[in-house]
C-alpha positions as CSV (number, residue, x, y, z in Angstrom):
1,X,71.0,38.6,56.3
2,X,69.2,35.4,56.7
3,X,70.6,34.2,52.6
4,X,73.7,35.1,54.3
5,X,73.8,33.3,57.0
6,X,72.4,30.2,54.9
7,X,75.4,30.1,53.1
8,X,77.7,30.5,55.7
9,X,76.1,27.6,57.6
10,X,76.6,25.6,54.2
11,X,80.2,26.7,53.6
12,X,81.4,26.2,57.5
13,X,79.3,22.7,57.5
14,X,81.4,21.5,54.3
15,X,84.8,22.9,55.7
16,X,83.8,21.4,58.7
17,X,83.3,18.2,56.9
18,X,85.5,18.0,54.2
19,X,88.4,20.1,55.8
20,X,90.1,22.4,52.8
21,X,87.6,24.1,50.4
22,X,90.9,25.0,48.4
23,X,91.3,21.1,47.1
24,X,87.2,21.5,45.9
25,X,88.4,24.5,43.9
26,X,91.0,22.7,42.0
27,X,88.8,20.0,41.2
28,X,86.7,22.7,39.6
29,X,89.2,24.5,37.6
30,X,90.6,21.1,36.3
31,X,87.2,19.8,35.5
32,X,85.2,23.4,34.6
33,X,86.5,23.1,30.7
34,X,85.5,19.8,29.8
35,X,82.4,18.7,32.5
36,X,79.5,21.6,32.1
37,X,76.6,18.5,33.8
38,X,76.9,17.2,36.5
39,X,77.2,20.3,38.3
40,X,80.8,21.2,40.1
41,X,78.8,22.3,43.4
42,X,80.9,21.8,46.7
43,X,78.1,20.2,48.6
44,X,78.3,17.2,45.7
45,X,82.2,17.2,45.7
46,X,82.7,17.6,49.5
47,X,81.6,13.9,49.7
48,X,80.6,12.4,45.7
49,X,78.9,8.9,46.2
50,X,79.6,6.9,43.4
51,X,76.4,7.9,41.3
52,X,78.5,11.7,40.9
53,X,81.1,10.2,40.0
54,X,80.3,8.1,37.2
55,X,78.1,10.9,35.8
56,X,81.7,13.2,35.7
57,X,83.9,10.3,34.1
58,X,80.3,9.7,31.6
59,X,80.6,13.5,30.9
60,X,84.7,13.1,30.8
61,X,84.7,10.5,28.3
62,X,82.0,12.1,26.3
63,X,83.4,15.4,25.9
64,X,87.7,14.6,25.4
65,X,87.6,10.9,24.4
66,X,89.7,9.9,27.2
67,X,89.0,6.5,28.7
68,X,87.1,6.1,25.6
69,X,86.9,2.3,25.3
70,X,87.7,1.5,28.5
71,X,83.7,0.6,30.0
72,X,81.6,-2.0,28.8
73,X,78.0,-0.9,27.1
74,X,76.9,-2.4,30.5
75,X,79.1,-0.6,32.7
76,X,78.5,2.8,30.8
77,X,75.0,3.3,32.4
78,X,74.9,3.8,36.1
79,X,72.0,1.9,37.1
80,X,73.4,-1.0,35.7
81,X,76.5,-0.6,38.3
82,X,74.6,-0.9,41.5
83,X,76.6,-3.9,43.1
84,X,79.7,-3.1,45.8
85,X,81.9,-5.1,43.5
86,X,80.7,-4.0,40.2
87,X,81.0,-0.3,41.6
88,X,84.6,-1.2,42.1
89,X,85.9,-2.7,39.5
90,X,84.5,0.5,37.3
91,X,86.3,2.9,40.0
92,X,89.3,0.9,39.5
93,X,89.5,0.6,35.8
94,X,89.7,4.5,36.2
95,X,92.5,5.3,38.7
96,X,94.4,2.6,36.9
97,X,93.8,4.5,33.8
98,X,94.8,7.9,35.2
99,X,97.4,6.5,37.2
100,X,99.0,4.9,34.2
101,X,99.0,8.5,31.9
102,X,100.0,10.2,34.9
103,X,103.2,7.9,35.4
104,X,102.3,6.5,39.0
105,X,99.8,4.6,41.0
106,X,96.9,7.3,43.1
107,X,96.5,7.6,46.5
108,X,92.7,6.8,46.3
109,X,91.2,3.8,47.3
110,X,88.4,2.3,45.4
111,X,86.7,1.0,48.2
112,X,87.3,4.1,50.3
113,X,85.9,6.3,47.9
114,X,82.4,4.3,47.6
115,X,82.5,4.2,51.4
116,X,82.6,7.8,51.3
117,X,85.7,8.2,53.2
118,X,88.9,10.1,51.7
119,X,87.1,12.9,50.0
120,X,90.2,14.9,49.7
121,X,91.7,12.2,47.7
122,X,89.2,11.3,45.5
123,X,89.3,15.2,44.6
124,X,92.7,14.7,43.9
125,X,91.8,11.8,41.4
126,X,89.0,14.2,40.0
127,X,92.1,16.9,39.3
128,X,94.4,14.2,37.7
129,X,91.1,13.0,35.4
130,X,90.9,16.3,34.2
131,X,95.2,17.0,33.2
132,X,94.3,13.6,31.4
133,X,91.5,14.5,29.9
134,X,92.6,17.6,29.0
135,X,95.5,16.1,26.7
136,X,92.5,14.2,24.8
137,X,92.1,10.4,24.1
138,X,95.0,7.9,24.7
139,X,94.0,4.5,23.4
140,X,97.2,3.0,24.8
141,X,96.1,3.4,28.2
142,X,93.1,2.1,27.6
143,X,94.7,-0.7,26.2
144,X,97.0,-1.6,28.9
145,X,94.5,-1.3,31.4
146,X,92.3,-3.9,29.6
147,X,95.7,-6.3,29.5
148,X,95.5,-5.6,33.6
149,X,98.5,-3.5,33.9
150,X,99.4,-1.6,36.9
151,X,101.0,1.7,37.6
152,X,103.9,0.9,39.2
153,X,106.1,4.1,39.9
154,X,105.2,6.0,43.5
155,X,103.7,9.9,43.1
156,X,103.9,12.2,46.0
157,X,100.5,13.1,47.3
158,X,98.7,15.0,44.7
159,X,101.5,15.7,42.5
160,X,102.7,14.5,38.9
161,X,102.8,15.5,35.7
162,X,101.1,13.2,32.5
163,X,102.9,11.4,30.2
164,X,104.4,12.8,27.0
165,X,101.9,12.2,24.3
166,X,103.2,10.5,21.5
167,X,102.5,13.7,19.1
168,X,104.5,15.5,22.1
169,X,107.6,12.6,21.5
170,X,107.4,13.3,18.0
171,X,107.9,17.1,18.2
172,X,111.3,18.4,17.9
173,X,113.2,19.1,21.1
174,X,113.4,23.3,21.9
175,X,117.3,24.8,22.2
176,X,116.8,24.5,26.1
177,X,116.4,20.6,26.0
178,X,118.9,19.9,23.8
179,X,121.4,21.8,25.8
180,X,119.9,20.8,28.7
181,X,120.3,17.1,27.2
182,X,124.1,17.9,25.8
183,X,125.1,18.9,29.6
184,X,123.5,16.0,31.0
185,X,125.7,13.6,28.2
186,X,128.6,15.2,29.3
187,X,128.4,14.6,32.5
188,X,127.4,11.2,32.0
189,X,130.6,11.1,29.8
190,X,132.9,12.5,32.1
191,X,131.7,10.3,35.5
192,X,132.3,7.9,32.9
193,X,135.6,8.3,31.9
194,X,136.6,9.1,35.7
195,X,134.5,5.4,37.0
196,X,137.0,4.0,34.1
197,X,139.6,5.6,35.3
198,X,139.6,4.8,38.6
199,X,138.7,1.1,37.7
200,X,141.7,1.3,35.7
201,X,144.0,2.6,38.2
202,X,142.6,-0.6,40.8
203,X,143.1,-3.0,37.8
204,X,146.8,-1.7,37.5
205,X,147.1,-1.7,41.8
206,X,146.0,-5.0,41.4
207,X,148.0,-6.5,38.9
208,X,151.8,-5.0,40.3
209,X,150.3,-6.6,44.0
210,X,149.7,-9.7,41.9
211,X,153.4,-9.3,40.0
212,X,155.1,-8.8,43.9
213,X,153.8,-11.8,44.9
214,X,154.5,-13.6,42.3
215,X,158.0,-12.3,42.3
216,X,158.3,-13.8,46.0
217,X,156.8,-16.9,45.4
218,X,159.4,-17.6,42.7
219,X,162.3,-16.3,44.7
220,X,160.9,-18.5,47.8
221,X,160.9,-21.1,45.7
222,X,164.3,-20.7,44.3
223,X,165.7,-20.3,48.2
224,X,164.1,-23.6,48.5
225,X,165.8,-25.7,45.5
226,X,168.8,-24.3,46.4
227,X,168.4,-25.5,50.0
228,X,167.2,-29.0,49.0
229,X,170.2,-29.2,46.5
230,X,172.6,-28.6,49.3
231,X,171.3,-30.9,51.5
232,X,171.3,-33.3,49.1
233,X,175.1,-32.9,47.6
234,X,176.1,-33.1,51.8
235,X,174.2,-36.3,51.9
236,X,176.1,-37.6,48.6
237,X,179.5,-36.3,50.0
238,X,178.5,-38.1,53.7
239,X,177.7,-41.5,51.9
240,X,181.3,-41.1,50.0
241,X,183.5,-41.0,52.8
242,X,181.5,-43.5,54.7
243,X,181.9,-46.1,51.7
244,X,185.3,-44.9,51.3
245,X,186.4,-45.4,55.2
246,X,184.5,-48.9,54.4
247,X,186.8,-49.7,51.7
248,X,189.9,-48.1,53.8
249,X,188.6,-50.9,56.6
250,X,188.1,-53.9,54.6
251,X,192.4,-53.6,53.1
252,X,193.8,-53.2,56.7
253,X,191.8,-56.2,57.8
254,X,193.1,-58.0,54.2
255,X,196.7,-56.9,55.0
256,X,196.2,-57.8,58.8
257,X,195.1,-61.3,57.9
258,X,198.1,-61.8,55.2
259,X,200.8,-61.1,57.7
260,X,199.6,-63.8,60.0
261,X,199.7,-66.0,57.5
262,X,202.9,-65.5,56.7
């Protein structure tokens, strides 16, 4: 009774601490295969300090060749990592790493994780570690992180699956994909042809609208010539008779005068 009791104070004191014993449990199944020391207790994992935790990505590296490359010789022992900033810059050379296979920046915190705080999450990052690891070395990553790359695409919290391998790219696509990718091309063909389609039939809207009012402009114009060329044959045909009435004046005064005379 009293062994009993022992570990139900234990168990109650981390679920009272940590919150879900479930996410602990999926750390352990994602880490069990490949990390055999340190141990996967939940008293360690319920709150890891940072000592843990390089001892599991140690063993992680050691064991699958993941992040192989990634530390220094220095970095690679613990006691040599003792400094906040140090201790952050290894932490964050590893989520990047992991968040770059997986496809997406983490939800952990560096700094929140070597505070202690956010256990949950840093579980989280201790389950992605291992569907890394699992899928073996990936110099590429290691690379990239090195060049100070980022993850850049957003994961849903504690989701996500890794990235392809490139022996994965390599290997030929099942019957399912490549119908899956045939129906996928045909829709992307026929949304295609309809997007063309209906851009053709606004091109054509557009040109007959264009065609109208160009029709109307002519004809507007045309009115207007015409209008101007009858005002000005009336002004011609006005200046006529006035010259002519001119001319009619000028021989009556001629005659007028000759009569006189004689």
């Amino acid at each position: 009774f009293a062994v009993e009791a022992t570990q139900c104070s234990l168990s109650s004191g981390i679920n009272a601490e940590y919150g879900d014993a479930s996410v602990i449990k999926k750390t352990q199944e994602s880490l069990g295969k490949i990390v055999k020391k340190p141990p996967l207790t939940e008293k360690l994992l319920s709150k890891p300090p940072f000592r843990y935790l390089h001892d599991i990505i140690s063993e992680v590296t050691k064991n699958s060749g993941y992040l192989d490359g990634l530390f220094s010789e220095e970095e690679k022992l613990s006691s040599n990592v003792k400094e906040k900033d140090q201790k952050l810059a290894y932490l964050q050379k590893a989520i990047d790493a992991v968040g770059l296979s997986m496809g997406a920046p983490l939800t952990v915190r560096a700094n929140k994780v070597i505070a202690g705080q956010e256990p949950e999450k840093t579980n989280e990052f201790l389950q992605q570690l291992g569907k890394c690891a699992a899928k073996g070395a990936d110099a590429d990553v290691v690379k990239r992180v090195k060049k100070g790359e980022k993850p850049k695409k957003e994961l849903s919290k504690g989701e996500g699956k890794p990235k392809r391998s490139k022996e994965e790219e390599r290997k030929p696509k099942s019957s399912k994909e490549r119908e899956s990718s045939k129906t996928r091309g045909k829709r992307e063909q026929s949304s295609s042809k309809e997007r063309s389609s209906i851009k053709g039939s606004e091109s054509k809207e557009r040109r007959e609208k264009s065609d109208k009012r160009s029709r109307r402009e002519k004809s507007s114009k045309r009115e207007s010539d015409v209008q101007i060329d009858e005002k000005k044959e009336e002004q011609r045909e006005a200046e006529k008779g006035a010259r002519e009435a001119q001319r009619e004046r000028e021989r009556n005064q001629r005659q007028g005068t000759d009569g006189a005379e004689a």
